[in-house]
Every structure is written in structure tokens, then in C-alpha cells.
C-alpha positions in Angstrom: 73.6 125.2 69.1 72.0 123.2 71.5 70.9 119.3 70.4 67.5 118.6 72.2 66.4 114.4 72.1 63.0 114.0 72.3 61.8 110.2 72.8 58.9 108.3 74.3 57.3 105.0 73.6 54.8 104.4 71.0 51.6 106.4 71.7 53.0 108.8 73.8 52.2 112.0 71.8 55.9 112.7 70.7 54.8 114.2 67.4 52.0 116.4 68.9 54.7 117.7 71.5 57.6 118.5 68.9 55.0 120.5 67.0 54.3 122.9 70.1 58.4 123.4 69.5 57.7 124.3 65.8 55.1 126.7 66.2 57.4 128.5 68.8 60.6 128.5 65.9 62.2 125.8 66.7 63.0 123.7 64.1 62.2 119.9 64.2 64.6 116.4 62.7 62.1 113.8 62.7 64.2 111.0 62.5 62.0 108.0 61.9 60.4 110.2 58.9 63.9 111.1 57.8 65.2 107.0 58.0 62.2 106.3 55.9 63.2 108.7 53.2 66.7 107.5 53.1 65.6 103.9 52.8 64.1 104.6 49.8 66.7 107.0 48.6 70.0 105.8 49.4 71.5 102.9 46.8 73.6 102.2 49.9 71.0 101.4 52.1 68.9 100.0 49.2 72.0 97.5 48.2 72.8 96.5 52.1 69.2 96.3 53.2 67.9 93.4 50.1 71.4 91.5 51.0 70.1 92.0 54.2 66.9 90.7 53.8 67.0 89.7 49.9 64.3 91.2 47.1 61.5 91.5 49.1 62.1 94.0 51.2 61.5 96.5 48.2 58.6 96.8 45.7 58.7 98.8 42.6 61.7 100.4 44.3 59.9 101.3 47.3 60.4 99.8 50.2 58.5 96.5 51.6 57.9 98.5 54.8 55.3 95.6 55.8 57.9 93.1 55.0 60.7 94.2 56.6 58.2 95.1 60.2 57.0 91.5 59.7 60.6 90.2 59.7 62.5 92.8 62.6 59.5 92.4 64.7 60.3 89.2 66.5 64.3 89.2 65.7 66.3 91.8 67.7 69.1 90.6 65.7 68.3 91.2 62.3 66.9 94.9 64.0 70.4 95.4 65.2 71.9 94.9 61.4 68.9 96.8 59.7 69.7 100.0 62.5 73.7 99.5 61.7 73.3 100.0 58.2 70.5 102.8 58.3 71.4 105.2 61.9 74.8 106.5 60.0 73.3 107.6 57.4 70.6 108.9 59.0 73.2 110.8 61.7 75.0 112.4 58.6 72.3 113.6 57.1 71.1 115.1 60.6 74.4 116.7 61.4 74.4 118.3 57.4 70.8 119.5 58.8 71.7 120.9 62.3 74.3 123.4 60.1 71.3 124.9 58.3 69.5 125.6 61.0 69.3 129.1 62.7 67.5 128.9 66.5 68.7 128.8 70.1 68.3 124.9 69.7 67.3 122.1 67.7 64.6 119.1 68.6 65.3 115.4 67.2 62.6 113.4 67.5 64.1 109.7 68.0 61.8 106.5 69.8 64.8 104.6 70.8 67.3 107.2 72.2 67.7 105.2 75.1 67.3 101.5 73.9 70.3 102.1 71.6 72.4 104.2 74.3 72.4 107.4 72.1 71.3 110.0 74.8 75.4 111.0 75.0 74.6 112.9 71.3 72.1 115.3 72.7 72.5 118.2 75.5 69.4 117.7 76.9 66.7 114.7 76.5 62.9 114.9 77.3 60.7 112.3 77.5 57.4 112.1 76.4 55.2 109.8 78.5 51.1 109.0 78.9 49.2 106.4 80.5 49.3 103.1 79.1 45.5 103.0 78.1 46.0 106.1 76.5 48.4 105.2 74.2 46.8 101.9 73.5 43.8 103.8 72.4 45.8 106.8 70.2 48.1 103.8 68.4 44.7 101.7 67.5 43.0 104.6 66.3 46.1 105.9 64.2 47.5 102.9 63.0 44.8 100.7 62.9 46.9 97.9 64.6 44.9 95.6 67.5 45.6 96.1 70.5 47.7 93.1 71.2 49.9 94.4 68.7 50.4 97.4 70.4 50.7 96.1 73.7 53.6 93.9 72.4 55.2 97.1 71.1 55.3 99.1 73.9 56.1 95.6 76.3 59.7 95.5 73.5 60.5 99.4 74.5 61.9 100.7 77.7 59.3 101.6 80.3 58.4 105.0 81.0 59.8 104.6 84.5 63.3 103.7 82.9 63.5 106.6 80.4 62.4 108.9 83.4 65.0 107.9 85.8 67.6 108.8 82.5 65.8 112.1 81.2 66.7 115.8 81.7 63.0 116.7 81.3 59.8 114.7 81.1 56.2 115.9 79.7 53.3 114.1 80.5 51.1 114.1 78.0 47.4 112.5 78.7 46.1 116.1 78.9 46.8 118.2 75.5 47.0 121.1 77.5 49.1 120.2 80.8 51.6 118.5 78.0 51.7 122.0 76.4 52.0 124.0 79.6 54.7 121.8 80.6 57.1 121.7 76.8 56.5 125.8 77.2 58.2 125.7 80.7 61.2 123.7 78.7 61.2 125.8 75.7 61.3 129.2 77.8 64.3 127.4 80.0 66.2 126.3 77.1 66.1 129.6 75.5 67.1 131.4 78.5 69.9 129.0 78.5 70.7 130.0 75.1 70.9 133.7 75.3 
């Protein structure tokens, strides 16, 4: 079975694409969703998370998500240790996933495919990308972040021009129904492919 990445920066609709992939039968690892879960589920990543960044970064058992942002957010170094202790977990549980799953291929949904030199995992990756202002606006409007925040997000991740140059496919997706035009054309080649 085929492993499909599918990344872009913040903003870029990489949610709204993946579900055009579900509603055609393909199933869908959303891996930021699935890290989440394990943080609060796994005493492993529980135990090495509060050495890692002591009590706080859980409340009531559930984690300090706030907290920890506040913390990562300026210091690629304590990101690099938070992502070594959760992204093997989160690949095991992915690959235990990947076995249940019956369809010509699979999509994982991952920001930082590129960033953390992971695009060797996957047999294909496409890239999600919109205009900047766009995903300013979606990112405000969702998260209810300013946009200076958002702005310093997207200025941390790869550019769009740098995940193109390294991307098997690329969706661009400041019109909903271009974008979806254009992830059919994929989904049609990759079935083709799988037949």
C-alpha cells in the first residue's frame, strides 16, 4: 500500500484537502491530532515530557498545551527534544494503523515533513500551498491568534517555494474548487497507479 505525505504551512487548507481524499475512500492519519492524543495517553510520553519541561506542562492530567506552545515557540531546541520523545511513538502507532487499513493508498497529514527530513517515509508527497494573505486570514479566523502571531509561524516553517521544489505533487488551494479539481487529478493518478 502506497504512503501518501500530505504537508503545507499553517493556513494552507491541509485539512480541507485530506477530507476531499476521505470522501473518495481513502482513509486519512492525521498526525498532529493523533500526537495530541498520545500526549495525553502515553505514561511514556507523559513521564519524559514533565522531566522535560517539569509539572506544568500537564493539568489535571491533561496536557498544558498553552504551556508547552509558550515554551517550544521561541526554543528550537527544547522543540527538537519534545519531537524526539513524541514522533516514535506517534510513527508506531501510524504503522499499527496503515495495517488496518484497506484502500489503494493511505494520506498522512504531517506540517513538518520536510523541516524534519521525513519525506524518505512516504511514496509520494503533496503539498498544500495558498497565498500568504489567505492563510493569514483562515488562521486568525480559526484560531483566533493575531496576526503577528501567525505571521511568525509561517516566517519559522519552510516556504512554499522550498516544499514545492521537494514535492511529488502540489495543490493550490486559494480557490475551494481549483484545490479540489486539482487533489482529484492526484487521487485518480494514484489509483491508476495502484491497480
Amino acid at each position: 500500500m502506497k504512503i501518501i505525505g500530505l504537508t503545507g504551512g499553517i493556513g494552507s487548507g491541509k485539512t480541507t484537502i485530506a477530507n476531499y481524499f476521505e470522501a473518495w475512500g481513502i482513509p486519512f492519519y492525521k498526525a498532529d491530532a493523533e500526537a495530541k492524543k498520545l500526549m495525553n495517553a502515553s505514561a511514556y510520553i507523559k513521564r519524559e515530557l514533565i522531566n522535560l519541561f517539569g509539572e506544568k506542562a500537564y493539568v489535571d492530567g491533561e496536557l498544558n498545551k498553552t504551556y508547552l506552545s509558550h515554551k517550544i515557540f521561541s526554543n528550537q531546541e527544547l522543540l527538537k527534544k519534545m519531537n524526539a520523545v513524541v514522533h516514535p511513538k506517534v510513527a508506531e502507532h501510524f504503522k499499527k494503523w496503515v495495517k488496518q487499513q484497506k484502500a489503494p493508498y493511505v494520506i498522512k497529514e504531517a506540517a513538518v515533513i520536510f523541516e524534519n527530513n521525513l519525506q524518505d517515509q512516504y511514496d509520494y508527497v503533496i503539498t498544500v500551498v495558498a497565498d500568504e494573505n489567505e492563510r493569514i486570514k483562515r488562521v486568525t479566523a480559526r484560531d483566533n491568534s493575531s496576526q503577528d502571531k501567525v505571521k511568525a509561524i509561517i516566517n519559522n516553517q519552510w516556504s512554499d517555494q522550498e516544499k514545492i521544489k521537494h514535492s511529488d505533487f502540489v495543490i493550490y488551494n486559494n480557490d475551494r474548487e481549483e484545490a479540489k479539481a486539482q487533489a482529484k487529478k492526484i487521487h485518480d493518478i494514484l489509483c491508476a497507479q495502484a491497480t
